[in-house]
N, C-alpha and C positions, 0 to 999 in steps of 0.2 A: 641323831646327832648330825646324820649329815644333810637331813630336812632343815634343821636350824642353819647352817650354814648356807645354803641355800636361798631360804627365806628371809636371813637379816639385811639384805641388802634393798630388799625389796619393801620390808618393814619400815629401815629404818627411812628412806624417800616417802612415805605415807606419814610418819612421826613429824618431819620436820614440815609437812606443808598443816599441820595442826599448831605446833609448838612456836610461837613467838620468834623471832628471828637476831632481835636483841634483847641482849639478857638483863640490860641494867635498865629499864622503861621505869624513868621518871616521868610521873603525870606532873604537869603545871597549869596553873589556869591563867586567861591572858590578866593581866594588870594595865591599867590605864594611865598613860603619863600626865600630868599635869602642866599646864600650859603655863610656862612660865611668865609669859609677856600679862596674863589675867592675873597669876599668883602676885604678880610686883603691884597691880591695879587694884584689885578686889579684897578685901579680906573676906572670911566665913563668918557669919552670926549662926545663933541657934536654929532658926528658921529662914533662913535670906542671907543678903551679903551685902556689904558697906564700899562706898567708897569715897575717897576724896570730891571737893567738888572741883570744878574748871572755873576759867575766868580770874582769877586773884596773883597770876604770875606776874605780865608786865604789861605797859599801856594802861595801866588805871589812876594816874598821878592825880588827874581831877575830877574822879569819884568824889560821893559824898561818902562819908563813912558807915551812913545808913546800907548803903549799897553793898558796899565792900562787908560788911557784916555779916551779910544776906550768901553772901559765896562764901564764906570761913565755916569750918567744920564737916563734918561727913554728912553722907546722905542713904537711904536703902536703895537697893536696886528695884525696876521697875518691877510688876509681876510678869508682862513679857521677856525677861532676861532670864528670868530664874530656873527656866530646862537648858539654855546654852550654858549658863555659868556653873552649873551641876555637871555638865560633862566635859567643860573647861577644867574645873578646880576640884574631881571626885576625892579626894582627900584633905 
């Protein structure tokens, strides 16, 4: 008995440099934010990404319409964009 008494002081300093130090250890993994200035630009397709075209906002009063045409609608992205826009836009 009075071994134990003795000995728990010395125990219990060996217990606590094995034992965790916080008792509530939430694991998390990091998550990746998405870039909002890309997310307003880009959208996701299945394999690629889309975006508007440039050129058809203002100063084009005497374009032909053939022209003006040619800028209307979306376009894919190039194959060089598509690892930045991946870790631009991971969701």
């Amino acid at each position: 008995m009075l071994l134990n008494k003795l000995m728990w002081p010395v125990l219990r300093i060996c217990f606590s440099a094995i034992r965790p130090q916080s008792q509530s250890l939430i694991l998390t993994r990091n998550l990746m934010k998405t870039h909002k200035g890309a997310a307003k630009r880009w959208k996701k397709t299945a394999t690629s990404f889309k975006r508007g075209k440039a050129g058809r906002n203002h100063g084009n009063c005497g374009w032909s319409r053939r022209s003006l045409k040619v800028l209307s609608g979306k376009t894919l992205a190039d194959d060089t964009h598509i690892q930045r826009l991946k870790r631009l836009l991971p969701y």
